[in-house]
C-alpha positions in Angstrom: 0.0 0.0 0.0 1.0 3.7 -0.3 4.1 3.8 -2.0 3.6 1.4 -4.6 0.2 2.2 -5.8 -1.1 5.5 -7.0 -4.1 7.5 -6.4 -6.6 5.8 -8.6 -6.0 2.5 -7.6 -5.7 3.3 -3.5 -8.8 5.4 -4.0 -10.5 2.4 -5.1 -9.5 0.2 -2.9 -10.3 2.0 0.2 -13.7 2.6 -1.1 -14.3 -0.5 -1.4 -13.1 -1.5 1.7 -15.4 1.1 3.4 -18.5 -0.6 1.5 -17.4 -3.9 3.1 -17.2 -2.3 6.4 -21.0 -0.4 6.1 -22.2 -3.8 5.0 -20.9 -6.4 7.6 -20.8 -4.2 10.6 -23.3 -1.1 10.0 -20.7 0.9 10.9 -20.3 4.7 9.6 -17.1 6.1 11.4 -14.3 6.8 8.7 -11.0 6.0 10.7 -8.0 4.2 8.3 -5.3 2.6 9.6 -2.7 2.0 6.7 -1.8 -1.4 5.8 1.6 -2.0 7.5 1.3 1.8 8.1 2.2 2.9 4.7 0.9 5.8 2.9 1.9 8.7 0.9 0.5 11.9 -0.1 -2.0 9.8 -3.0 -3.6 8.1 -0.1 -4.2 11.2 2.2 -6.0 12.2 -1.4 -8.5 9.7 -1.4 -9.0 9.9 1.9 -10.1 12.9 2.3 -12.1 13.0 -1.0 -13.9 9.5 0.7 -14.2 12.2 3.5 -12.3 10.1 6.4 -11.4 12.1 9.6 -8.8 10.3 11.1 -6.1 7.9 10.2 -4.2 5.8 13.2 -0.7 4.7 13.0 2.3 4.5 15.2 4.8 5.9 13.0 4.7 9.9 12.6 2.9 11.2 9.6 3.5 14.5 7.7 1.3 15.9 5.1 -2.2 14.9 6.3 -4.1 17.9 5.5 -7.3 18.1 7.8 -6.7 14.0 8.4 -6.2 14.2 12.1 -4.2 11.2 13.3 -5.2 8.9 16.6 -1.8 7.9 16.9 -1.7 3.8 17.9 0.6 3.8 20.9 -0.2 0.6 22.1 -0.3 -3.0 20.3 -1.3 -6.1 21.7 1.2 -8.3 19.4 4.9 -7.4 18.5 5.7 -8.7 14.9 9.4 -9.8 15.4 11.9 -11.9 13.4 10.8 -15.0 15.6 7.4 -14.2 15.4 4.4 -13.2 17.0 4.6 -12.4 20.6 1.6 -11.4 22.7 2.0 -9.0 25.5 0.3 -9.7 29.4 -2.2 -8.1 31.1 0.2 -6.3 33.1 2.5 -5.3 30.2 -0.8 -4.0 28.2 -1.5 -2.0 31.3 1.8 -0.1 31.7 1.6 0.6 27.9 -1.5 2.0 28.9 -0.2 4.0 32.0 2.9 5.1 30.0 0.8 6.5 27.0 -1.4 8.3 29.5 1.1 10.2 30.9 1.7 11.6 26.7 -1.3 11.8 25.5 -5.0 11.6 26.3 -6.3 10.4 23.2 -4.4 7.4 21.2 -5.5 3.6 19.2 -5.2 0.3 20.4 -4.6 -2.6 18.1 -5.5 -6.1 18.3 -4.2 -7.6 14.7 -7.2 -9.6 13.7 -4.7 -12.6 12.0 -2.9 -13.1 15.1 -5.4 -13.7 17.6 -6.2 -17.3 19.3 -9.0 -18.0 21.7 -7.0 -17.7 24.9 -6.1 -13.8 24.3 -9.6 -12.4 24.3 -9.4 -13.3 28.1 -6.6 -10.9 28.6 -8.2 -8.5 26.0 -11.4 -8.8 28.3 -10.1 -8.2 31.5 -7.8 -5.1 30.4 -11.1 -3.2 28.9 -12.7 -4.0 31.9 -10.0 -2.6 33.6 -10.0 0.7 31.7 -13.8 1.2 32.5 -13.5 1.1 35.9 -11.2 3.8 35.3 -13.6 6.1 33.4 -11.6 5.4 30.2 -13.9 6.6 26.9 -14.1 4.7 24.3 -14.4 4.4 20.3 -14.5 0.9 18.5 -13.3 1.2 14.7 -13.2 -2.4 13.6 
């Protein structure tokens, strides 16, 4: 995605994508995380012409016009050489606490390939955790 493709073609693609979304979840909100987080000035074009708000990304972004990015500060899964490695409860929490402390308004991810049944238990208890401290919430699937 971004570099390798032009406008037409990413324009497309996220449009399409956003029909998918409307259609399997009933779900309106316009936030685009970039595959692998990769994007380029053509993307931030169709975006905005497919009239998204935000983008969410951990790596920092220049040229995003009225995009606003929701930067994504903490992941569930580090993608390493070796593999896949899932982070506790208790590490998920300091990333948490640690991106408090920056920021008040940041993404989560959960990669959708790399979950297995036993981490939605962790995943559960840390949301439940962040309710009982007030935290707000926005789900983008």
């Amino acid at each position: 995605f971004g570099m390798s493709r032009d406008y037409e073609t990413q324009k497309n693609d996220i449009s399409q994508g956003l029909r998918i979304m409307k259609r399997l979840f009933e779900f309106d909100r316009k936030i685009f995380i970039p595959p692998y987080t990769h994007l380029n000035k053509a993307t931030v074009r169709a975006l905005e012409e497919l009239d998204f708000k935000l983008i969410s990304t951990d790596l920092p972004v220049l040229h995003l016009g009225k995009i606003r990015n929701l930067p994504a500060v903490i992941n569930f899964e580090t993608f390493t050489e070796q593999g896949v490695k899932k982070k506790t409860l208790r590490q998920l929490l300091l990333d948490f606490a640690a991106a408090g402390r920056k920021i008040n308004s940041f993404g989560i991810y959960f990669h959708h390939r790399t979950l297995e049944k036993g981490d939605f238990e962790a995943i559960r208890k840390f949301i439940e955790i962040l309710k009982r401290k007030k935290v707000k919430f926005a789900y983008f699937p």
